[in-house]
C-alpha positions in Angstrom: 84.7 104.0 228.1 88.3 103.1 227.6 89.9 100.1 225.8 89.3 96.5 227.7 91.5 93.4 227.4 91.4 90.1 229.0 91.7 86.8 229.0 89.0 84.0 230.0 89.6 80.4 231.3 87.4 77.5 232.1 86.9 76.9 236.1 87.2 73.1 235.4 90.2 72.3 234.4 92.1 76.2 233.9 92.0 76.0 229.6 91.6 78.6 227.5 87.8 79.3 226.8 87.7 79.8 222.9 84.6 81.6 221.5 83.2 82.7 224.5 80.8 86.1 224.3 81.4 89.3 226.1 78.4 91.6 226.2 79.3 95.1 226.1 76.2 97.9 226.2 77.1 101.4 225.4 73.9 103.5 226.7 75.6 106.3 226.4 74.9 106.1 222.2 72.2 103.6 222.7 74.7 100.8 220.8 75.6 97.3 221.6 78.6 95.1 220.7 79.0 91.5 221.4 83.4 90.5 221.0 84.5 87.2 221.4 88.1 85.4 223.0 90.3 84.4 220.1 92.0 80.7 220.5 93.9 81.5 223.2 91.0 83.2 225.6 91.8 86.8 225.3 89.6 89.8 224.0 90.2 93.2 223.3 87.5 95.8 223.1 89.0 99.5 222.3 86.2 101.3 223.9 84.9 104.9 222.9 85.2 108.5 223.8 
């Protein structure tokens, strides 16, 4: 899976959506990770080979 970046904003009124959880479920290596948007929305998940 390669590397994912984003950013998440609230519907409502276009802000920033700080803390929210991004589920990400590698069954390829039966591993999960959960990342979360830093103060300004955005995550980053680098991915794996």
């Amino acid at each position: 899976m390669p590397a994912v970046k984003g950013k998440i904003h609230s519907k409502a009124d276009n802000k920033p959506m700080v803390g929210a959880e991004i589920f990400v479920s590698k069954y390829a290596i039966n591993n999960m990770d959960t990342i979360r948007t830093d103060h300004n929305g955005s995550f980053l998940y680098n991915g794996f080979l």
